[in-house]
PyMOL CGO cylinders between C-alpha atoms (Angstrom):
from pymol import cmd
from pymol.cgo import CYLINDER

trace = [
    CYLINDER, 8.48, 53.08, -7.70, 5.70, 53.44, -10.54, 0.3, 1, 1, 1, 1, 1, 1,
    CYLINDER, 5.70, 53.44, -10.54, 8.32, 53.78, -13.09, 0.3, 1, 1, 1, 1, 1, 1,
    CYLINDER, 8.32, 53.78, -13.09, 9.50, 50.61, -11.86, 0.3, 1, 1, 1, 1, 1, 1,
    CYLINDER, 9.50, 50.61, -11.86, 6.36, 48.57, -11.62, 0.3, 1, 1, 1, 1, 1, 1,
    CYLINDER, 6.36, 48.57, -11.62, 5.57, 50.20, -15.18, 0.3, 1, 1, 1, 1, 1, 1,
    CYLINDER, 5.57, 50.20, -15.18, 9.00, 48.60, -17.15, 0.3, 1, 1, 1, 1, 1, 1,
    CYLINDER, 9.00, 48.60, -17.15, 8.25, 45.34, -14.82, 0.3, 1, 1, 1, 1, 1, 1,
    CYLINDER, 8.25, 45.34, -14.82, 4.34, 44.87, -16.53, 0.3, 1, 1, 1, 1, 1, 1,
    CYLINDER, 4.34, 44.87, -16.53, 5.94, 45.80, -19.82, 0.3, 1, 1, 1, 1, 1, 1,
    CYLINDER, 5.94, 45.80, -19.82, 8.71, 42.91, -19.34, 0.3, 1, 1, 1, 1, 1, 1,
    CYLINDER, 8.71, 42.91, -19.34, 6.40, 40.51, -18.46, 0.3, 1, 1, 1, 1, 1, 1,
    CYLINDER, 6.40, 40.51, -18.46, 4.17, 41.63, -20.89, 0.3, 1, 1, 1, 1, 1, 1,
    CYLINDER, 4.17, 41.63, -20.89, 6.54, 41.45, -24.17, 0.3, 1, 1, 1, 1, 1, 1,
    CYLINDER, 6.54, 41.45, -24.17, 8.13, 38.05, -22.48, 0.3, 1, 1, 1, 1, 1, 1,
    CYLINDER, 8.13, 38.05, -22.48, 4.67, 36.95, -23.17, 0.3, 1, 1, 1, 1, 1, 1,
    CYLINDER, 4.67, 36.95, -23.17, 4.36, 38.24, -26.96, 0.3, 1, 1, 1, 1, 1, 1,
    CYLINDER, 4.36, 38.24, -26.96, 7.58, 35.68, -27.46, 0.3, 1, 1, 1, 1, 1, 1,
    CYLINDER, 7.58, 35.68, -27.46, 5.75, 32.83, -25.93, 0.3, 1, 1, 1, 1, 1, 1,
    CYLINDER, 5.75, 32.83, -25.93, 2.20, 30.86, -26.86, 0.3, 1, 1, 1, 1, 1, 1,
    CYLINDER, 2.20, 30.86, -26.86, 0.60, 28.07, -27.40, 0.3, 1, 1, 1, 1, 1, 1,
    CYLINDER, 0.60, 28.07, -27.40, -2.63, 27.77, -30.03, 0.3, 1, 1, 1, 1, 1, 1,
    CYLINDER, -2.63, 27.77, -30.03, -4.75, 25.54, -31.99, 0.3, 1, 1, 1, 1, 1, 1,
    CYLINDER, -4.75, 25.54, -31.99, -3.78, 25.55, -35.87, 0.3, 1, 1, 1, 1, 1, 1,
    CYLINDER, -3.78, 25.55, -35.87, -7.28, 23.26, -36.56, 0.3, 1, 1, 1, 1, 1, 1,
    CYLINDER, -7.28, 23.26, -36.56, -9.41, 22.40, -33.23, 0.3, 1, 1, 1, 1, 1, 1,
    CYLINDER, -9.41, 22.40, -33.23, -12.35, 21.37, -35.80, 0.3, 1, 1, 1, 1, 1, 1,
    CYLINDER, -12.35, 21.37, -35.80, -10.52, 17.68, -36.44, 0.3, 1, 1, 1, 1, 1, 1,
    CYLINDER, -10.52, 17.68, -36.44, -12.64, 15.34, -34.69, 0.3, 1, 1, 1, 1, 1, 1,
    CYLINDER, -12.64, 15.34, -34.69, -12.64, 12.44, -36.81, 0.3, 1, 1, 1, 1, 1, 1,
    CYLINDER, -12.64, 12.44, -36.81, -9.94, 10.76, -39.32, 0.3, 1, 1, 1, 1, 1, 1,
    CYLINDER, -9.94, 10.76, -39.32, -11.84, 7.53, -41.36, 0.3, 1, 1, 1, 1, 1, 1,
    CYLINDER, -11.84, 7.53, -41.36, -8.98, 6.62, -43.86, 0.3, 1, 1, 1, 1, 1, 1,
    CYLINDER, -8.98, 6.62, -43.86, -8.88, 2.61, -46.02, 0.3, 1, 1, 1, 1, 1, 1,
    CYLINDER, -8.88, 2.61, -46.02, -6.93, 0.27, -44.38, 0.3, 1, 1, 1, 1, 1, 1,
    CYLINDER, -6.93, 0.27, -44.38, -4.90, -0.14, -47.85, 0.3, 1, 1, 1, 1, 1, 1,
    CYLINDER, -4.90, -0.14, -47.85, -3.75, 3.59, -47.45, 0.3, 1, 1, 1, 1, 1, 1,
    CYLINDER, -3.75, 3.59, -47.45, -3.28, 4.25, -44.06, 0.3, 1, 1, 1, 1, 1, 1,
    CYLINDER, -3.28, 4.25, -44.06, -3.31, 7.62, -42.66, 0.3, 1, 1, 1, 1, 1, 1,
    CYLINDER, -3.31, 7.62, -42.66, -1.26, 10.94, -41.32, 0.3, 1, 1, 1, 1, 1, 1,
    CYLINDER, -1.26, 10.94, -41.32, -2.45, 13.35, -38.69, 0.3, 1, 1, 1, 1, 1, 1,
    CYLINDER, -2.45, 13.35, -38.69, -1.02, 15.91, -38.02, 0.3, 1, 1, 1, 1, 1, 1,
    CYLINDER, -1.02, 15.91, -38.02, -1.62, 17.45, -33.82, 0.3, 1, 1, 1, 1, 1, 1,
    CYLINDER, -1.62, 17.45, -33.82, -3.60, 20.32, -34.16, 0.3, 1, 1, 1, 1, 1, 1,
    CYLINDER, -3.60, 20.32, -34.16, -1.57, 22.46, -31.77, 0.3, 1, 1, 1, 1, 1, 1,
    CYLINDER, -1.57, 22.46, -31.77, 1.78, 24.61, -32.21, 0.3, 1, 1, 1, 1, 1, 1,
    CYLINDER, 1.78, 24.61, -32.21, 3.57, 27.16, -30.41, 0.3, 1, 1, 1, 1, 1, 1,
    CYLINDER, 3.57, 27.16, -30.41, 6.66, 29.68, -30.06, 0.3, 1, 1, 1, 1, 1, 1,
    CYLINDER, 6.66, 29.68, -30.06, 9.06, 28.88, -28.93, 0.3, 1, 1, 1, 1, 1, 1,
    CYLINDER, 9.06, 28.88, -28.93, 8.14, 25.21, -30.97, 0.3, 1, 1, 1, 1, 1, 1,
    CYLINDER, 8.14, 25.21, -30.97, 6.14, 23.22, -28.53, 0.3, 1, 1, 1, 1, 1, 1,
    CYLINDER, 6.14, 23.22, -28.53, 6.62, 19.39, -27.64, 0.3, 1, 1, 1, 1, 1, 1,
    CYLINDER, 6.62, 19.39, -27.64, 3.89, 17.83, -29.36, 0.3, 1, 1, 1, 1, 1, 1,
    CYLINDER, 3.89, 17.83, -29.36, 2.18, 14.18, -27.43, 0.3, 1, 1, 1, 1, 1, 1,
    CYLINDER, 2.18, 14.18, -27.43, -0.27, 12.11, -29.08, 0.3, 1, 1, 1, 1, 1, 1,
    CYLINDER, -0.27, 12.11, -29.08, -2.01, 9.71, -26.27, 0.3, 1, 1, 1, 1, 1, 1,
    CYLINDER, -2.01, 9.71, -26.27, -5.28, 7.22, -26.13, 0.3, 1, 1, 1, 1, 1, 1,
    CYLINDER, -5.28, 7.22, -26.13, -8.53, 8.73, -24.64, 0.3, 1, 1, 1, 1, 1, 1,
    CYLINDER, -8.53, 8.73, -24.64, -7.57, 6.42, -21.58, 0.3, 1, 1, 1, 1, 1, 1,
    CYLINDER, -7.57, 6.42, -21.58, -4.31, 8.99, -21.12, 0.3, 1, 1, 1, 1, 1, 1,
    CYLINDER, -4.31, 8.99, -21.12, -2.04, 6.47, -21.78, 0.3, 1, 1, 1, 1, 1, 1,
    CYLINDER, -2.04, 6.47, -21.78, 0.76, 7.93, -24.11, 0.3, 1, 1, 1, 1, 1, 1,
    CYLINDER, 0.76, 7.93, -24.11, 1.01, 6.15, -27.25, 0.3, 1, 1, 1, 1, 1, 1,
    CYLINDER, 1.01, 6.15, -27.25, 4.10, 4.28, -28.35, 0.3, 1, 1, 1, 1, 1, 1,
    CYLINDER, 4.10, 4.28, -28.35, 5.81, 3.64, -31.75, 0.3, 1, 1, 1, 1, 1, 1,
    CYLINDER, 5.81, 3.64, -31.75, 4.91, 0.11, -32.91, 0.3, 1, 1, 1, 1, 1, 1,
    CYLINDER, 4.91, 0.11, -32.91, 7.25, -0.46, -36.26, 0.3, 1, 1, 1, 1, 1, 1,
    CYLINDER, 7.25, -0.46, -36.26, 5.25, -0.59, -38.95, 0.3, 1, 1, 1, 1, 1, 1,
    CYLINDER, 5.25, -0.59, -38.95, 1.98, -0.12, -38.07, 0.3, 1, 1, 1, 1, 1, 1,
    CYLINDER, 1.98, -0.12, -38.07, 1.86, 2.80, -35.93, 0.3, 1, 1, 1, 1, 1, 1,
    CYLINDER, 1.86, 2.80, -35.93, 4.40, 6.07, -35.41, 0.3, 1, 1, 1, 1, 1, 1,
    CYLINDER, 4.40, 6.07, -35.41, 4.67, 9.81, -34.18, 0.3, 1, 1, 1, 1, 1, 1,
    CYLINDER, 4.67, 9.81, -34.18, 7.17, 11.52, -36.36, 0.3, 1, 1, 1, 1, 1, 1,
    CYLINDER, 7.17, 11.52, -36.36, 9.04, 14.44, -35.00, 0.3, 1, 1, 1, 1, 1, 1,
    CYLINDER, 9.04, 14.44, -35.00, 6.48, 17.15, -36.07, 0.3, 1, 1, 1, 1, 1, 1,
    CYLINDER, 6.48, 17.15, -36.07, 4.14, 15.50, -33.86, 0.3, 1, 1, 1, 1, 1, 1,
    CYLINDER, 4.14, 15.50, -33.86, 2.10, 13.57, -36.94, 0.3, 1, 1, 1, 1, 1, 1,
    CYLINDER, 2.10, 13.57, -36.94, 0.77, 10.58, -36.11, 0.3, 1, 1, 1, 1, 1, 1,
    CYLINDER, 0.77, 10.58, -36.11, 0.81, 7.91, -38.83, 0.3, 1, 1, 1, 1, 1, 1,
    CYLINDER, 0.81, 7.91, -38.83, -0.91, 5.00, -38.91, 0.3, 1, 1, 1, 1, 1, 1,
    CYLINDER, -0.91, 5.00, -38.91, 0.08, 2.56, -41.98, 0.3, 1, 1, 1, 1, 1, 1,
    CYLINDER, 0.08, 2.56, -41.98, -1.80, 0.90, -44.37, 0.3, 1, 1, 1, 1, 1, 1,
    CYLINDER, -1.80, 0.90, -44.37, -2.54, -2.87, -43.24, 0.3, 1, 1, 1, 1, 1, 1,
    CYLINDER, -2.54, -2.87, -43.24, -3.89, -6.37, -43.81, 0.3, 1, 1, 1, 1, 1, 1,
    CYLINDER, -3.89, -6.37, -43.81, -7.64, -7.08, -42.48, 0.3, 1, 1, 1, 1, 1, 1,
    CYLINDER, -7.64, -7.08, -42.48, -5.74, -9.81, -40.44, 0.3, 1, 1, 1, 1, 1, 1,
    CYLINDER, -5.74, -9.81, -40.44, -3.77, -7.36, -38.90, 0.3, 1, 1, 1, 1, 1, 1,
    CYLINDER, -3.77, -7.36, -38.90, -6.88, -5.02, -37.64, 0.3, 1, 1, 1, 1, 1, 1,
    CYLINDER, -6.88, -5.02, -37.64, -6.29, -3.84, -34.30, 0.3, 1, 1, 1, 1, 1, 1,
    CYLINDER, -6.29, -3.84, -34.30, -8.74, -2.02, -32.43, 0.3, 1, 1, 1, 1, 1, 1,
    CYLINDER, -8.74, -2.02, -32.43, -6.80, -0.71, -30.08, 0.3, 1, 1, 1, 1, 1, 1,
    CYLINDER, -6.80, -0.71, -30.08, -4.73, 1.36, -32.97, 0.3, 1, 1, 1, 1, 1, 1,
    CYLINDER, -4.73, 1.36, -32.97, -7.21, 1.32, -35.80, 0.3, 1, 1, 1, 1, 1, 1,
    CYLINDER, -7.21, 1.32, -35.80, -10.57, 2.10, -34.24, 0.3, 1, 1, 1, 1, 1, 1,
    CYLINDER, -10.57, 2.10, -34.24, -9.60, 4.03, -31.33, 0.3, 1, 1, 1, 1, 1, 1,
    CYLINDER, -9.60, 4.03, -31.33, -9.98, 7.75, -29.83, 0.3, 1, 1, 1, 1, 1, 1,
    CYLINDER, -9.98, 7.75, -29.83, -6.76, 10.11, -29.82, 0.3, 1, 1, 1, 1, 1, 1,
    CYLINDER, -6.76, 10.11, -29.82, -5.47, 12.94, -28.27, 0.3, 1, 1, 1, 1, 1, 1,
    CYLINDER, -5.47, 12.94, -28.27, -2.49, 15.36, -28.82, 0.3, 1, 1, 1, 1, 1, 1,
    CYLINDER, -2.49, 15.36, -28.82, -0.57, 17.72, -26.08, 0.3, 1, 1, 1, 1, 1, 1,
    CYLINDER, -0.57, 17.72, -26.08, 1.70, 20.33, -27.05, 0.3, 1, 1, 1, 1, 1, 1,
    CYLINDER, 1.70, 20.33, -27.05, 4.03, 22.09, -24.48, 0.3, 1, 1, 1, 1, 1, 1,
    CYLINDER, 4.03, 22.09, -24.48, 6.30, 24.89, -24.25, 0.3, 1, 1, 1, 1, 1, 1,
    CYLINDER, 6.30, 24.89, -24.25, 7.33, 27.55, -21.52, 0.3, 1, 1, 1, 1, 1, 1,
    CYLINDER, 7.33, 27.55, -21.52, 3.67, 28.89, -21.75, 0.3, 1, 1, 1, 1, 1, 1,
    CYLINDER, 3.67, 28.89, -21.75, 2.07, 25.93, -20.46, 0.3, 1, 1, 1, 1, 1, 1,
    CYLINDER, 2.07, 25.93, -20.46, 0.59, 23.09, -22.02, 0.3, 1, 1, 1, 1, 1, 1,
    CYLINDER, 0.59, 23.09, -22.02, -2.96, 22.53, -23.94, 0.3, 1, 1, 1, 1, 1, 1,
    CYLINDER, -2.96, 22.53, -23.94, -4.81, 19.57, -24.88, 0.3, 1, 1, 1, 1, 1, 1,
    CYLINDER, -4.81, 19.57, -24.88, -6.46, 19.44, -28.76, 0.3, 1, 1, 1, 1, 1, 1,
    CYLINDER, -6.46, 19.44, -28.76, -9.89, 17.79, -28.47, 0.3, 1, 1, 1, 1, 1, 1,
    CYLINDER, -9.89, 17.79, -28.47, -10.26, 14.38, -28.97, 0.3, 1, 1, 1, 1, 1, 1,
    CYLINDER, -10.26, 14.38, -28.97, -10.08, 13.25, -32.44, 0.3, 1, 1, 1, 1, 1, 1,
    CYLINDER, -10.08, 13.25, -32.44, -11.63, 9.37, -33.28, 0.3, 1, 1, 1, 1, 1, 1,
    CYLINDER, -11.63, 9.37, -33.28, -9.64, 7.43, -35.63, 0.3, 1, 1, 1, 1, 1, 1,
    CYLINDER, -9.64, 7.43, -35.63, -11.56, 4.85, -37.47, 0.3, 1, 1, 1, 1, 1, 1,
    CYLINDER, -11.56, 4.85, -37.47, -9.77, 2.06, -40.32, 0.3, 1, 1, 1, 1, 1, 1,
    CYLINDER, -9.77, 2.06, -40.32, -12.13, 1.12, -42.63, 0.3, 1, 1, 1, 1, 1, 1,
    CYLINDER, -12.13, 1.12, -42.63, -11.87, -1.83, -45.09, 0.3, 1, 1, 1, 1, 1, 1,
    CYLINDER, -11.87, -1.83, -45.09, -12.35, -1.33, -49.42, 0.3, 1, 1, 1, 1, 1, 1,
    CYLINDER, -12.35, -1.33, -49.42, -14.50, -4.11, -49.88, 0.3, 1, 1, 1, 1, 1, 1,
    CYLINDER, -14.50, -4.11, -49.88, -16.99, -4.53, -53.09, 0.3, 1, 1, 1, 1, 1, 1,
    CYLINDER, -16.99, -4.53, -53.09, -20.55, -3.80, -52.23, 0.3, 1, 1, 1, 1, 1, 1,
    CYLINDER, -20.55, -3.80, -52.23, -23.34, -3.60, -54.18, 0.3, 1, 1, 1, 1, 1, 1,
    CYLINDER, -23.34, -3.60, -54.18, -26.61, -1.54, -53.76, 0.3, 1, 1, 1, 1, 1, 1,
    CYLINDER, -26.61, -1.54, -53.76, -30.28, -2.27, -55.09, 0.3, 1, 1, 1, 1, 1, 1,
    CYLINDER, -30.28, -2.27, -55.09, -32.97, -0.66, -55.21, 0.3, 1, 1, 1, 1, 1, 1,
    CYLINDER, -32.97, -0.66, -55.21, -35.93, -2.00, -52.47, 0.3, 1, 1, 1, 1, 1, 1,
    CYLINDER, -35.93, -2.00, -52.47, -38.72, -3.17, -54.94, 0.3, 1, 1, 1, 1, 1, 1,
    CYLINDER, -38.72, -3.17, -54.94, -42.33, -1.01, -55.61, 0.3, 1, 1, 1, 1, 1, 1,
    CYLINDER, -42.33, -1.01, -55.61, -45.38, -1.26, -56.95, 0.3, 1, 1, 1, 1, 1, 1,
    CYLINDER, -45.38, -1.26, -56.95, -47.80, 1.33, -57.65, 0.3, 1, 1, 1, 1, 1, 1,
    CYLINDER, -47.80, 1.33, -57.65, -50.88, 1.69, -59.59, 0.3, 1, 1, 1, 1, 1, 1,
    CYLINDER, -50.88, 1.69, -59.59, -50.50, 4.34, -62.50, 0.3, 1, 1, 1, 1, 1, 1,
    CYLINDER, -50.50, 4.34, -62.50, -50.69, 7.48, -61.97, 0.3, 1, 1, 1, 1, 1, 1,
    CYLINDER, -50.69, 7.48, -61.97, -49.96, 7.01, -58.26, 0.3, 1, 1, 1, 1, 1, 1,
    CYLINDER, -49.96, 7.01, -58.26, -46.45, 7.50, -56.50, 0.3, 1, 1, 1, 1, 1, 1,
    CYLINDER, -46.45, 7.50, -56.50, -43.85, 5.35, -55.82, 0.3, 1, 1, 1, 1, 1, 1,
    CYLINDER, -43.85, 5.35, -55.82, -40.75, 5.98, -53.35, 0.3, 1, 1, 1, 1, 1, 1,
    CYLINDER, -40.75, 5.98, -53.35, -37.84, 3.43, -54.39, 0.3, 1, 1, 1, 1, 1, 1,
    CYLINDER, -37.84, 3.43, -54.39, -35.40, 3.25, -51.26, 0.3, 1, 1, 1, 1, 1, 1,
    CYLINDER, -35.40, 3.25, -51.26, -31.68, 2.62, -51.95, 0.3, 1, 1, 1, 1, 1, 1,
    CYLINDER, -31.68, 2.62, -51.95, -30.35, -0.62, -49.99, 0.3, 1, 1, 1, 1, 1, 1,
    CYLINDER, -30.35, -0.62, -49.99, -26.66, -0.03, -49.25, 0.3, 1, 1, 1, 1, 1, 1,
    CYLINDER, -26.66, -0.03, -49.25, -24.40, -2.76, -47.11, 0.3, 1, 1, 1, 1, 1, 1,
    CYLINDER, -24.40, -2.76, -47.11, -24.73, -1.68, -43.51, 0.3, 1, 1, 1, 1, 1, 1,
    CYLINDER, -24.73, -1.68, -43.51, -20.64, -2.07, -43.41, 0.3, 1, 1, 1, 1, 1, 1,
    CYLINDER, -20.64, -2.07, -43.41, -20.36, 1.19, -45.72, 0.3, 1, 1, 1, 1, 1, 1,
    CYLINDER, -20.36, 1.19, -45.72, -23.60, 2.90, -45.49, 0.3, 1, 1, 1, 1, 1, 1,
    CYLINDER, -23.60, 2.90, -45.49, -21.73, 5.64, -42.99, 0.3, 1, 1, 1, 1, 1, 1,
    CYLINDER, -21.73, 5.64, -42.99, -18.91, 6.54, -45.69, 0.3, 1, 1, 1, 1, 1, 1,
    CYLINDER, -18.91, 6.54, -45.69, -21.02, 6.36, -49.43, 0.3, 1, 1, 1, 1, 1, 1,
    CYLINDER, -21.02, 6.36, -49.43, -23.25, 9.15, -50.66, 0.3, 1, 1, 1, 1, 1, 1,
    CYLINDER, -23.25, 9.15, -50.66, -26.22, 8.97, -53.28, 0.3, 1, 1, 1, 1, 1, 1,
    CYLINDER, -26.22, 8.97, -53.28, -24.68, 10.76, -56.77, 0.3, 1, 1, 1, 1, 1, 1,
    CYLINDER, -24.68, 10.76, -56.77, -27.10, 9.88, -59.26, 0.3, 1, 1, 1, 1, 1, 1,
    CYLINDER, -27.10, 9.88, -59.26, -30.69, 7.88, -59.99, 0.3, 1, 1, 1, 1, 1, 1,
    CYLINDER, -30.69, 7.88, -59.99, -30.26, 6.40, -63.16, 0.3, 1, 1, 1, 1, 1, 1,
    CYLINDER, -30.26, 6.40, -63.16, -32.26, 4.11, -65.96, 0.3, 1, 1, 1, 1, 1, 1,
    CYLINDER, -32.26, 4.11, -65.96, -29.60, 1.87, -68.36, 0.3, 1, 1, 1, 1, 1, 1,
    CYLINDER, -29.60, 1.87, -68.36, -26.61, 4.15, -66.90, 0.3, 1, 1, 1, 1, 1, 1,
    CYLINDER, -26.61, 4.15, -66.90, -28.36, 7.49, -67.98, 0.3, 1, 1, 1, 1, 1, 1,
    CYLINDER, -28.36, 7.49, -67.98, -28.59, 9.62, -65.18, 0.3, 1, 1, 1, 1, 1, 1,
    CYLINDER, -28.59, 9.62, -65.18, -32.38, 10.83, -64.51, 0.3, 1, 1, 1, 1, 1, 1,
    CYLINDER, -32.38, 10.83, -64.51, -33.51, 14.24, -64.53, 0.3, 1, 1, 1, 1, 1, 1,
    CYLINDER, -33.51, 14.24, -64.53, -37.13, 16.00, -64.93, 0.3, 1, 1, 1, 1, 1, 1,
    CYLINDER, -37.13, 16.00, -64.93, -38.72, 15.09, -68.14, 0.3, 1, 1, 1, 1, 1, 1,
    CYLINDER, -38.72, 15.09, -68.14, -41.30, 11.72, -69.04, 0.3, 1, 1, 1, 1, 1, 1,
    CYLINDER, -41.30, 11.72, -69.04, -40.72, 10.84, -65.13, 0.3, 1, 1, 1, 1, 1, 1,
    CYLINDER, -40.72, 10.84, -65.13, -40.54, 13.46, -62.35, 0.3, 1, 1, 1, 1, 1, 1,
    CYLINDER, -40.54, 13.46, -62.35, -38.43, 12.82, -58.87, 0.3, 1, 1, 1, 1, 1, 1,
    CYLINDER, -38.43, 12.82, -58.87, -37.84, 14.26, -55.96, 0.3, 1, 1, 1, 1, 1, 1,
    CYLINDER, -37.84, 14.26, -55.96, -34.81, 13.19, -53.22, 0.3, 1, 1, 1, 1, 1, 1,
    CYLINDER, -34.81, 13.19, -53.22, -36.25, 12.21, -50.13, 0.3, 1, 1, 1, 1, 1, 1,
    CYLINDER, -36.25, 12.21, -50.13, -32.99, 12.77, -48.16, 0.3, 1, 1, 1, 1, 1, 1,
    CYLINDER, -32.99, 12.77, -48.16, -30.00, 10.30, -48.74, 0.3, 1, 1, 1, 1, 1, 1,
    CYLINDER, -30.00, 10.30, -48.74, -31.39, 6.77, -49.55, 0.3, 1, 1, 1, 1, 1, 1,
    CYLINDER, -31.39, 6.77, -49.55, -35.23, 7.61, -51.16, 0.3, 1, 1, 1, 1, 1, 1,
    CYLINDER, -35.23, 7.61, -51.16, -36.26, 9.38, -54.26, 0.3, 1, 1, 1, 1, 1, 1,
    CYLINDER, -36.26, 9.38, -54.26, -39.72, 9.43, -55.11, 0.3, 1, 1, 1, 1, 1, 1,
    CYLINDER, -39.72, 9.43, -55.11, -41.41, 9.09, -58.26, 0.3, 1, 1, 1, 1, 1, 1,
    CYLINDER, -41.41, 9.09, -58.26, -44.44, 11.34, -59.61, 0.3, 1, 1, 1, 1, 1, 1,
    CYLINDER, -44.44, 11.34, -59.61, -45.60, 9.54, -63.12, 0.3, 1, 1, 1, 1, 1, 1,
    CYLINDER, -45.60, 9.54, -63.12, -45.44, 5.59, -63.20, 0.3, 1, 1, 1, 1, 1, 1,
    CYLINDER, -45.44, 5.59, -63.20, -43.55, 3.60, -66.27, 0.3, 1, 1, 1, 1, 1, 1,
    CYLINDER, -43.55, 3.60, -66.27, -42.81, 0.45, -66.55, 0.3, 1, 1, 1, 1, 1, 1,
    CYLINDER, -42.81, 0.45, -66.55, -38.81, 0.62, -66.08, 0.3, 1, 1, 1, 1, 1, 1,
    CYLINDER, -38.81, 0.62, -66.08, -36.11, -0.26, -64.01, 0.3, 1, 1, 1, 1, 1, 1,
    CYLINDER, -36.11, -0.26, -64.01, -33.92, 1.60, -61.92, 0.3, 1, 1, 1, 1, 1, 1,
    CYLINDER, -33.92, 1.60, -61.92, -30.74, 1.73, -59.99, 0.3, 1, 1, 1, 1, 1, 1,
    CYLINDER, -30.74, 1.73, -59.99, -28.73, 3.92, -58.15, 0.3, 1, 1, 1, 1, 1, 1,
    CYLINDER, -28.73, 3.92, -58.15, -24.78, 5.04, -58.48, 0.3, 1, 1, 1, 1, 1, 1,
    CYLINDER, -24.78, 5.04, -58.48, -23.20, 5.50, -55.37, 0.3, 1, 1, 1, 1, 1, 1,
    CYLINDER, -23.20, 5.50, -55.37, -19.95, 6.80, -54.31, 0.3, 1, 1, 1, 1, 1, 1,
    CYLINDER, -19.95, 6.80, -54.31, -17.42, 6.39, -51.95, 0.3, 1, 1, 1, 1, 1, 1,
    CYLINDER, -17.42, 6.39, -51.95, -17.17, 9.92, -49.88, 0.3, 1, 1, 1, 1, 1, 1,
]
cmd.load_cgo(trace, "trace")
């Protein structure tokens, strides 16, 4: 009777070494990609044997294919193609996603991942005016279009496209959008941003 239950724990136990489910990257919670690119993204689940990967709205509705604009390959990558601003949907473009995968071990759910279009459109930033008596300090605050403000990063202060650094005029960053200055001079400046 032991030896029985003994080869019984050790069957279920191996059956279970040859079937799983995990998480290959359960950090993705957020996809921004340009609506002129589009986007691919991959579920972050797998298994053995291969599991049948879902992708579904926040709501729990399971997605469909819509030709063109939106389809789950066979891997279980979702891709959403590039498009025209006239074509924005929010539904597909600005919209929270889930993925299932499901084998003979059971079935998980990945977190939810937010899946944001944004549009490449020119955009200029300034710097907010100052005046300050010399020998006083000045902050300058970088004004940046509130429609890309989430997605562009400060790189550089610079005077007639040379980038500033410690020397006739000291500055310190302020976080993100301010730099302050320690010395006055009578000169102008502007600031290089990026895309992220």
């Amino acid at each position: 009777m032991f030896l029985y239950s003994l080869f019984s724990s050790l069957a279920v136990f191996s059956e279970d070494l040859r079937s799983s489910l995990y998480f290959v990257n359960a950090s993705l919670q957020e996809v921004v990609f340009a609506s002129t690119t589009g986007t691919l993204v991959p579920c972050p689940a797998a298994g053995v044997p291969p599991a049948s990967l879902r992708w579904y709205l926040a709501t729990g509705e399971e997605i469909y294919d819509v030709p063109g604009i939106r389809h789950v390959h066979p891997n279980g990558t979702l891709q959403i193609f590039n498009f025209l601003p006239s074509s924005f949907s929010k539904l597909i473009h600005d919209n929270t996603y889930y993925c299932t995968a499901e084998n003979p071990s059971g079935k998980i759910r990945s977190q939810d991942v937010h899946i944001k279009a944004v549009f490449r459109e020119p955009y200029t930033v300034r710097v907010e005016d100052q005046k300050a008596m010399r020998g006083n300090v000045a902050v300058f605050k970088c004004i940046i279009p509130a429609s890309v403000e989430a997605y562009v990063t400060v790189v550089s202060w610079e005077k007639d496209t040379v980038s500033l650094s410690s020397g006739k005029t000291t500055f310190v960053y302020l976080g993100q959008n301010f730099v302050q200055f320690l010395a006055w001079t009578q000169i102008s400046y502007w600031i290089t941003r990026s895309m992220e």
